[in-house]
KEGUFI-394354 format. One record per residue (C-alpha): x, y, z; residue in one letter. Coordinates in steps of 0.02 Angstrom, whole numbers, plus 50000, padded with zeros to 5 digits. Layout:
BEGIN
XYZA...
***
This chain:
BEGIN
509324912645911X508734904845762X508344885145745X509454879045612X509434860145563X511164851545473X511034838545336X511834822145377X512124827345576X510984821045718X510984821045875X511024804845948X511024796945758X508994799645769X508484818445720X509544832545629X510574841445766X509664855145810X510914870945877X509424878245981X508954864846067X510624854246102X511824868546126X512684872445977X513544886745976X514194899045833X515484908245820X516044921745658X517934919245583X518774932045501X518164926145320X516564932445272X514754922545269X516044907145356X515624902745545X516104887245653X514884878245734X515324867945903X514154856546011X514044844746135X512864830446155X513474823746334X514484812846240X515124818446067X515994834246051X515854842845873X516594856145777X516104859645601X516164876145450X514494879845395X514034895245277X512184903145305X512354911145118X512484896845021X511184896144886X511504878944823X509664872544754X510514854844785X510884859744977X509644872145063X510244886445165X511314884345333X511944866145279X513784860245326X514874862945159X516404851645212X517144853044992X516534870544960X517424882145074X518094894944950X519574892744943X519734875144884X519994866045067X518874854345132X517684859645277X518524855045419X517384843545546X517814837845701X517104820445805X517564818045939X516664802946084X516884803646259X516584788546351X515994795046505X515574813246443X516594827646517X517034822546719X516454834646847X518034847046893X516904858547025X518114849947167X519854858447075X519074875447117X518734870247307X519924873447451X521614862047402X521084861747221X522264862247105X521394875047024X520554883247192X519994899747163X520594914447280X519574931647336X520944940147341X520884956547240X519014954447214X517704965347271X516184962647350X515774952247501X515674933747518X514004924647541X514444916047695X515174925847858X517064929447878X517944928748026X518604944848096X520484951048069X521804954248215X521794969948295X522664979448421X522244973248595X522274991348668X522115009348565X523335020648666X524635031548598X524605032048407X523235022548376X522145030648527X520115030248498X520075047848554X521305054548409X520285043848283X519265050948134X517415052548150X517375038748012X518555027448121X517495029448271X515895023848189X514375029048281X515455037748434X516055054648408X517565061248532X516025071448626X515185056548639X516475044748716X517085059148856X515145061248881X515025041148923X516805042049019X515855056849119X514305044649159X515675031049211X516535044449338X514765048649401X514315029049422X515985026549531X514555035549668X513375023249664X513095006449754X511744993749714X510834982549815X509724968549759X508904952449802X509714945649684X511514953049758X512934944649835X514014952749953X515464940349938X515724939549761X515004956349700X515654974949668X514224984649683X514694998149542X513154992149424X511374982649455X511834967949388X513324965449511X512264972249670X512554969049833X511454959349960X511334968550102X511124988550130X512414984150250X513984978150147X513534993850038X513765006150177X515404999150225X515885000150038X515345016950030X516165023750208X517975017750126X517675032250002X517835044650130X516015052750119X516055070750132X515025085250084X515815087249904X516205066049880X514105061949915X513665043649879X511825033149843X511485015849883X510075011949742X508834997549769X507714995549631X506564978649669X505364977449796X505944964649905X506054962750109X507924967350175X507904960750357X509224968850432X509554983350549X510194998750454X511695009950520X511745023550397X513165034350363X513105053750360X513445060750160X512635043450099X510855042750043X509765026650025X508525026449858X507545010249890X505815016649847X505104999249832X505804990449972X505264985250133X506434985750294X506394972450408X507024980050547X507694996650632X508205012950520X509725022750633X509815038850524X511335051450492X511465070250466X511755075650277X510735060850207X509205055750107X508265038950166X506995033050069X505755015450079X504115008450038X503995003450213X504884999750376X504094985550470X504564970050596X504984981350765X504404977150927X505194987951035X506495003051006X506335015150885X505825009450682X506415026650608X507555037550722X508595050550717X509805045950847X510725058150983X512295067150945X511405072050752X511315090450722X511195091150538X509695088550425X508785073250370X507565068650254X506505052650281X505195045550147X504265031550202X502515028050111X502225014050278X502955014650469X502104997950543X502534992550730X501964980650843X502114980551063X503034995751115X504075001450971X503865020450912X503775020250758X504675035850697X505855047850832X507035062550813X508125060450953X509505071450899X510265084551000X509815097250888X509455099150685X508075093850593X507195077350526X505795080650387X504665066150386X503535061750231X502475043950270X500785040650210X500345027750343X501045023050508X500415008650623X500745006250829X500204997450953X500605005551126X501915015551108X502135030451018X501895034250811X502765049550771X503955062150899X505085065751019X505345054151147X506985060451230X507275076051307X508095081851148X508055097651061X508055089950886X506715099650772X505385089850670X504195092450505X502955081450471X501975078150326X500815061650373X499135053050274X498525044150433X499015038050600X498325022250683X498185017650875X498005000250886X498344995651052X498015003451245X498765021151316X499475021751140X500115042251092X500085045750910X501245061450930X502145065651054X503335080851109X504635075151272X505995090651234X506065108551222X506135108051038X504895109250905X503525098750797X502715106950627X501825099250477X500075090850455X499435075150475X497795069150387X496815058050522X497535051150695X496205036650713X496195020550833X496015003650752X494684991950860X494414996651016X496125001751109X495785009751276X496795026151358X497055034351182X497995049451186X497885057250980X499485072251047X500395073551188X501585087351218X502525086051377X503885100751328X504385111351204X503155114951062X501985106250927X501285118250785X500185106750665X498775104750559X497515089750591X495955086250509X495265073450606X495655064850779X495005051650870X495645043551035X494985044151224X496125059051255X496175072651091X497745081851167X498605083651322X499595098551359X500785098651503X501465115851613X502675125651512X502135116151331X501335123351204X500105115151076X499685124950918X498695118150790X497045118250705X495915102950676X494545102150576X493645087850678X493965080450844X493095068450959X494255065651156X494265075151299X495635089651313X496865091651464X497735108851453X499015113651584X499835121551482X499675134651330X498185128051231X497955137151037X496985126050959X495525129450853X494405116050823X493215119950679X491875110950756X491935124050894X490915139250889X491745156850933X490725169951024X489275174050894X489755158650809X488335147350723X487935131050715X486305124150606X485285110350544X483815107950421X482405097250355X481095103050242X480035086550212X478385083750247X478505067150386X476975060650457X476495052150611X474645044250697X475535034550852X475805041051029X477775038451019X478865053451007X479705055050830X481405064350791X481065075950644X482855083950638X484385083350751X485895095350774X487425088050821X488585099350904X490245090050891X491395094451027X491025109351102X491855119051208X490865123951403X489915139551403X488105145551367X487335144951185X485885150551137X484575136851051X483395142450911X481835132850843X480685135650679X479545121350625X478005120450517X476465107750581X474655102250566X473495091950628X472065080050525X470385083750608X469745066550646X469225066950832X469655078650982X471435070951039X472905080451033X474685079050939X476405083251031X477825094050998X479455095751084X481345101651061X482545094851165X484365093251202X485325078551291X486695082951429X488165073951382X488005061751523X486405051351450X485225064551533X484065076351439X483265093051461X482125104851356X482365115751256X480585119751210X479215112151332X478045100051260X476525108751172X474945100251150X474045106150983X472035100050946X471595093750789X471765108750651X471785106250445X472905119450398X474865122250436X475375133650567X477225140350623X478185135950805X479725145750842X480685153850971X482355153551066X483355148051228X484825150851306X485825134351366X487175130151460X488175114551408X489695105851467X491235101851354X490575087351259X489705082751121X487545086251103X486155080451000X484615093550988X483255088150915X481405092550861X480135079150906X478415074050882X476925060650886X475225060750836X473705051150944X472955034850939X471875038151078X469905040850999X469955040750816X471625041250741X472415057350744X474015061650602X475185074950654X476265082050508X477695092850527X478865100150386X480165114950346X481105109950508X482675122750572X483825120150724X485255136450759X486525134550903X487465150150938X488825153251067X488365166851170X489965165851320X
***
C-alpha cells in the first residue's frame, strides 16, 4: 500500500498521519475517485472523505477535501477520543462469555485434546463388531477378530508358571498372571479333564529354581526349558517333560517313569545332577516307553541312567556324558527283561571313585552305542542278559556271563592290525636304554598276536664300544618280556636296517611295545642314532 500523508492531520498532533504506518485503512464508496479513510491511534478514532484525483495546485494530491465533495456537502470527518483506548473484550469470547464462541458446525479439529464421547458399553445384537463395516472396525477385519478369538480358544490350554507367579491370587491363562508352583498348575489343569483330544501345557519361560516335587499328569506336558527342578520328576504316559536341569535328590529316583505307566514319554533334560544314592533317571513302568534326551548327568553311588526294577518298561537314550563320582557307582543299568537303545557320548568317573561299573545288565537287554568308557568294571553281563553295543574306546575289565556282542574298536579281529610310527632321526651317547616309539594296544582282548619290527640305525665310529637295541613288550602286570633280544652293534658310519617278527601271547589288558636303544659311554663316547621307526601288532587267534 502506498504511504499517503493528510494536510492538517497528525498523529499524535506531531507528524502528518501517515495511513501506512498507523493503520489507516481505505475503503471505495459507490461515488467515483471518493474513498473514506478510518484510523486509530490507540486513542482517537477517525473517519474522514479524501479524493486521490484532486488536482488542486493549492492542495496536492490525496489531501482531505472536507468543502469540495461534489456535490456541494461538506466532507464529513469524524473525532472521536477514547480515554482509555478500546478495552480488551478477548474474555466475552471465553467459556461464560457473553459473546463465547461455539465449535459447533465447524470443521477441523481443535488444538487442544477432546475428551471422548459415550458409547455403547457392549456391541451385541445390532450394533455387534462382527456385523460392522471394514471402515467401522478400523484396523480389524471380521477374519481378523475370529482369527484372535481362535488364539483365545487355543490359550484356554495353557498354564503359566513363573517366579514371579502366585498361586493364591492368580489364573494362570497368560504369563503375566502365572502361577507359582508347577504344582497348583497341574491341579488346574487335571479339572479340565485331560484326555487324548483336550491336551494341555504348563509353560515356564524364566530360568529360575522350582523346589518342589513334581506329580505330573498323563495328557499334560511341561515346557520349562530354562528351569531348574529342585527336586523329584514322577512322569505320566501321553506327556512331554522338558527342563534345563533336575537337581537336589539324595536318594530315590530324580527322573522316573513310575510303575503302572504303559504309554510313551518323552523326557528333555540338558542336566540330571544327584548326590548319595539317588538314580538319577529310571523307567520303572510296567511296560511302554521313556525316550530320554540329557546332555549331562551326575551320580554319586547309585545309578545314572536305567532300569532299576524288574520292569519291562522299554528305554531310548540319547546322552552327551555320564559321570561316576562316587564308589560301586553303575552308569547304566538293565534290572528287567525289557530293553535299553540309544547312545551315549562318554561314561567317565570324576576323581577317583573306586568299584566303577560303566554298564551293568542284570536282565533283559541293552543295545547301545558308546564312544568312550571308563570305570574299574567296563560292563558286566549277567546269565540270560544280553549286552549289544559298540564302543569306540574302553579302559575296565569285562565280566560276561552272559551274551557278550560288543565290539570294541580298539580290539583287533583275526588278521586285524594295529601300528605305530616314528621317522625322526633321535640320538643317544649314554648307556641308558631310550624309547624310540611305543605301541599302545588299548584293551585287548586274550589270544596270540603277532609283533612286527622295522627300524633304521647307525653307529659314530669313535672307539670300539658297542650301542644297544631292543623291542620289548610289558605283561600287563608290571612285568616285561622281549620281543626282539637285545643286539649289540660295533661302531659303523653308515645306516643299516633291523626287522623281523614274533608271535605273542597276551592277556586281556592293555600293552605298551616299544623300540629301545642307548649308545656307550664306556671308552670314547659312542652316539647311536636310530630313525624311520615301525611297530605292527596283528591278531593271529
Amino acid at each position: 500500500m502506498p504511504q499517503y500523508s493528510f494536510n492538517g492531520l497528525t498523529d499524535s498532533g506531531t507528524e502528518p498521519f501517515n495511513p501506512a504506518l498507523d493503520g489507516i485503512s481505505f475503503v471505495a464508496l459507490q461515488e467515483p475517485g471518493i474513498h473514506l479513510a478510518y484510523g486509530y491511534d490507540g486513542v482517537n478514532f477517525y473517519a474522514y472523505l479524501w479524493d486521490p484525483t484532486n488536482t488542486d495546485p493549492e492542495n496536492p494530491p490525496f489531501v482531505i477535501i472536507p468543502n469540495d465533495r461534489p456535490g456541494g456537502s461538506d466532507g464529513a470527518f469524524i473525532q472521536l477520543t477514547l480515554s482509555s483506548g478500546i478495552p480488551s473484550h478477548a474474555s466475552t469470547h471465553q467459556n461464560g462469555g457473553a459473546d463465547q464462541i461455539s465449535l459447533a458446525g465447524l470443521s477441523g479439529e481443535a488444538a487442544d485434546p477432546q475428551p471422548p464421547k459415550a458409547h455403547a458399553s457392549s456391541h451385541v445384537g445390532s450394533d455387534s463388531i462382527q456385523d460392522a463395516s471394514g471402515s467401522q472396525k478400523g484396523l480389524a477385519t471380521a477374519a481378523q477378530i475370529q482369527t484372535l478369538t481362535k488364539l483365545a480358544t487355543l490359550n484356554v490350554k495353557i498354564y503359566y508358571v513363573g517366579k514371579h507367579g502366585n498361586d493364591s491370587t492368580n489364573g494362570g491363562k497368560i504369563d503375566p498372571d502365572a502361577f507359582l508352583t508347577f504344582g497348583k498348575a497341574i491341579t488346574e489343569a487335571l479339572a479340565q479333564t485331560p484326555s487324548d483330544t483336550n491336551r494341555f501345557v504348563i509353560r515356564c519361560r524364566d530360568a529360575g529354581i522350582y523346589s518342589e516335587n513334581i506329580t505330573c499328569a498323563e495328557f499334560v506336558s511341561i515346557d520349562a526349558p530354562n528351569a531348574e527342578i529342585n527336586g523329584t520328576v514322577d512322569l505320566h504316559d501321553n506327556m512331554i517333560f522338558k527342563a534345563r536341569e533336575v537337581s537336589g535328590v539324595s536318594s530315590g529316583i530324580a527322573v522316573e517313569k513310575p510303575s503302572g505307566q504303559t504309554g510313551t514319554t518323552i523326557a528333555y533334560v540338558e542336566k540330571i545332577d544327584v548326590t548319595g544314592a539317588a538314580t538319577g533317571c529310571a523307567n520303572n513302568a510296567t511296560a511302554g516307553v521313556l525316550m530320554l534326551n540329557a546332555k549331562q548327568i551326575f551320580f554319586d553311588t547309585g545309578v545314572g541312567v536305567g532300569a532299576t526294577t524288574g520292569t519291562l518298561g522299554h528305554m531310548h537314550i540319547d546322552i552327551g556324558d555320564i559321570y561316576i563320582r562316587g564308589n560301586n557307582g553303575t552308569a547304566l543299568e538293565r534290572d528287567g527283561a525289557g530293553t535299553m537303545l540309544g547312545k551315549v557320548d562318554h561314561i567317565l568317573e570324576l576323581g577317583s571313585p573306586t568299584g566303577t561299573t560303566g554298564v551293568s545288565v542284570l536282565g533283559g537287554q541293552i543295545d547301545v552305542n558308546i564312544r568312550c568308557i571308563v570305570a574299574d568294571t567296563a560292563y558286566n553281563i549277567a546269565a540270560s542278559a544280553t549286552f549289544s553295543a559298540f564302543i569306540n574306546d574302553l579302559t575296565g575289565s569285562r565280566i560276561n556271563a552272559g551274551t557278550d556282542n560288543t565290539i570294541v574298536a580298539t580290539d583287533l579281529a583275526i588278521g586285524g592290525l594295529q601300528y605305530a610310527e616314528s621317522e625322526g632321526q633321535s640320538d643317544d651317547d649314554t648307556d641308558v636304554y631310550k624309547t624310540k616309539l611305543t605301541l599302545n594296544t588299548g584293551l585287548i582282548e586274550a589270544g596270540d598276536y603277532r609283533v612286527g619290527w622295522f627300524f633304521q640305525h647307525t653307529v659314530d665310529d669313535e672307539g670300539a664300544a658297542v650301542a644297544a637295541y631292543k623291542v620289548v613288550a610289558d605283561e600287563g602286570g608290571g612285568g616285561e618280556q622281549d620281543v626282539m633280544p637285545e643286539i649289540n652293534l660295533q661302531p659303523y658310519s653308515v645306516w643299516d636296517t633291523c626287522s623281523g617278527f614274533r608271535v605273542i601271547t597276551f592277556t586281556e589288558d592293555t600293552h605298551d611295545i616299544k623300540i629301545m636303544w642307548h649308545g656307550s659311554v664306556t671308552k670314547d663316547p659312542n652316539t647311536a642314532s636310530i630313525k624311520n621307526a615301525r611297530l605292527e601288532l596283528r591278531r593271529v587267534s
